[in-house]
C-alpha positions as CSV (number, residue, x, y, z in Angstrom):
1,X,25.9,37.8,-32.2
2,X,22.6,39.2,-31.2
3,X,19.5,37.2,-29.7
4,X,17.5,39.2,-32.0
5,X,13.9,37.0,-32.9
6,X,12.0,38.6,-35.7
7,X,8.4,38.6,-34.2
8,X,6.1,35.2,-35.7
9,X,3.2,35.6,-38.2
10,X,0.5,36.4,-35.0
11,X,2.5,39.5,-33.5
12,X,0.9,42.5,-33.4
13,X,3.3,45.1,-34.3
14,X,2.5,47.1,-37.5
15,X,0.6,50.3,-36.5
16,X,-2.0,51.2,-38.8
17,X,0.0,53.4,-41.2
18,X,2.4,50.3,-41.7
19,X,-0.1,48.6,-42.4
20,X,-2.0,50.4,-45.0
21,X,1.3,51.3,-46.8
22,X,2.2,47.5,-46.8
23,X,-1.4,46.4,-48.1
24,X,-2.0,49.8,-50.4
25,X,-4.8,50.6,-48.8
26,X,-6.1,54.0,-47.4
27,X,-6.1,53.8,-43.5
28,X,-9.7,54.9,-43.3
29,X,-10.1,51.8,-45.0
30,X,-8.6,49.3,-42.8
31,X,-10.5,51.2,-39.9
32,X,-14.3,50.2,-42.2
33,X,-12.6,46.5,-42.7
34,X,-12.3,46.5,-38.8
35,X,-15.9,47.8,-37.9
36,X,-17.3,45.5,-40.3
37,X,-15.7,42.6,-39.0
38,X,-13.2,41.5,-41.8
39,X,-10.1,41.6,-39.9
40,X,-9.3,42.2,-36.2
41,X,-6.2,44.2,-35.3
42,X,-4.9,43.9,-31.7
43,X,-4.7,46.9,-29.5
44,X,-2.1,48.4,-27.4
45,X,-2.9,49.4,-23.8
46,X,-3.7,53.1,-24.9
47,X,-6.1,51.9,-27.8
48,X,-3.9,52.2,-30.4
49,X,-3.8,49.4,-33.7
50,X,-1.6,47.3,-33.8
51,X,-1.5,44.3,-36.6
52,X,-0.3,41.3,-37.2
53,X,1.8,39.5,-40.6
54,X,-1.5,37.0,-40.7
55,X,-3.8,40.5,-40.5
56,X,-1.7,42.2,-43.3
57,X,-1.7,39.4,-45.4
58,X,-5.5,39.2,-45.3
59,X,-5.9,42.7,-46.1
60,X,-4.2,41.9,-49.1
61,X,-6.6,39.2,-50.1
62,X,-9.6,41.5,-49.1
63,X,-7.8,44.1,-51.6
64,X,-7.4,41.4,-54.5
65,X,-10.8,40.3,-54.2
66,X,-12.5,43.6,-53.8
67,X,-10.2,44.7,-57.1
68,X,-11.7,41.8,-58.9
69,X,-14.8,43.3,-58.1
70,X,-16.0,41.4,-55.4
71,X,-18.5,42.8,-53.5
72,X,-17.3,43.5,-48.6
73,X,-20.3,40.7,-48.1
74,X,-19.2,38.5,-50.7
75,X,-15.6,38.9,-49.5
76,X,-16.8,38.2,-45.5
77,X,-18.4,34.9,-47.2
78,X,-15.2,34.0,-49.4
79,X,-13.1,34.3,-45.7
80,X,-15.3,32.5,-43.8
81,X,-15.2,29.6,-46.4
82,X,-11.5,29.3,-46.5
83,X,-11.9,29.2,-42.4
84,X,-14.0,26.4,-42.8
85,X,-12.3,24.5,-45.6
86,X,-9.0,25.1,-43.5
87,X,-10.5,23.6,-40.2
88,X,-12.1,20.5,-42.6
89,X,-8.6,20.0,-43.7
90,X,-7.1,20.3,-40.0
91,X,-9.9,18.0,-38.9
92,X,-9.6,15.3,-41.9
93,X,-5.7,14.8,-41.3
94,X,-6.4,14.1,-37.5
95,X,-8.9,11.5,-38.8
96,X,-6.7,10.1,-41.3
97,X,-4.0,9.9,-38.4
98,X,-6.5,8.2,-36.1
99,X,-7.4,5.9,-38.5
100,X,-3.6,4.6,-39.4
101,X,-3.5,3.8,-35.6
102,X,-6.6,2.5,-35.5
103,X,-5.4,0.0,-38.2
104,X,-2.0,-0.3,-37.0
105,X,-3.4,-1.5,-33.9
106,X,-5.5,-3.8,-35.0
107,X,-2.9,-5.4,-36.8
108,X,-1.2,-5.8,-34.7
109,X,-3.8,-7.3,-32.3
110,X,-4.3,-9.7,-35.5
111,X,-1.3,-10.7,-35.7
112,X,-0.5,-11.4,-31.6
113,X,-4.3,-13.1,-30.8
114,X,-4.2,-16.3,-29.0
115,X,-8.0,-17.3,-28.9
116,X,-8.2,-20.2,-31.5
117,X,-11.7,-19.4,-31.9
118,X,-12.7,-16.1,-33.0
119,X,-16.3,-16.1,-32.4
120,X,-14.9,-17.4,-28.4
121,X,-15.9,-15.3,-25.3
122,X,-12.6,-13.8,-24.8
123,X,-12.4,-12.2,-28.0
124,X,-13.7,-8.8,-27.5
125,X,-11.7,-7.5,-30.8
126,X,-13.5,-5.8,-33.5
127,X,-13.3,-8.2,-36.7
128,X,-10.3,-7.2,-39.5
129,X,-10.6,-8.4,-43.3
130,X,-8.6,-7.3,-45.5
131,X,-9.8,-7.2,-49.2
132,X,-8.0,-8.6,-52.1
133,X,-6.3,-6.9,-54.6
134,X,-7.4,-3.4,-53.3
135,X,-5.5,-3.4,-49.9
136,X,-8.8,-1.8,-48.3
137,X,-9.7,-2.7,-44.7
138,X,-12.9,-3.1,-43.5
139,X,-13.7,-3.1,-39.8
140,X,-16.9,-3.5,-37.4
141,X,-17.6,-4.7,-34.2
142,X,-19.9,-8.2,-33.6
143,X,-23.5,-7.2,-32.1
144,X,-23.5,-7.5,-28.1
């Protein structure tokens, strides 16, 4: 058996003539697509190119939407919107998780309160009602 790991999707390790026979695309290209920003190859100690799965599979976008007739600029903006909808996404499941907590938690605080009085001193838990038929939770904390 052999401990061989086929390198993950960041590894560098397509020189540049890999690359552009992998994507279809003239070397010379790849070179303008790095001086222009669109993709950034890592670089061995000597200088040399050296990309990644992730960089050859965006050089194949770059090459589908630049077919399609799509303008380097309006490809830059296409990437850097996919970024940001990709980071939006990223940043709306962590919410969504938080917020599960959040209501699990409160729950269960609900559910385990011994102050008869909820308006009392000692209650320093934000207020939980649940609505009717549309299982929504609405939460807020009492003014200071």
């Amino acid at each position: 058996m052999s401990d061989f790991h086929p390198p993950g999707p960041e590894a560098a390790v397509y020189v540049i003539s890999v690359a552009a026979q992998l994507t279809g695309l003239h070397p010379q290209t790849l070179r303008t697509y790095e001086r222009i920003g669109l993709v950034t190859p890592g670089r061995t100690g000597g200088g040399g190119r050296r990309y990644s799965a992730r960089d050859i599979e965006l050089l194949r976008g770059i090459a589908r939407l630049t077919a399609a007739g799509i303008g380097l600029e309006g490809v830059r903006r296409i990437i850097d919107l996919e970024n940001q909808v990709a980071a939006l996404q990223r940043h709306n499941s962590e919410l969504a998780d938080e917020l599960e907590a959040t209501r699990a938690a409160l729950q269960d605080a609900l559910t385990t309160r011994r102050t008869p009085d909820p308006l009392g001193p000692a209650n320093r838990l934000p207020v939980l009602r649940e609505s009717a038929p549309s299982q929504q939770i609405v939460v807020w904390r009492r003014p200071r």
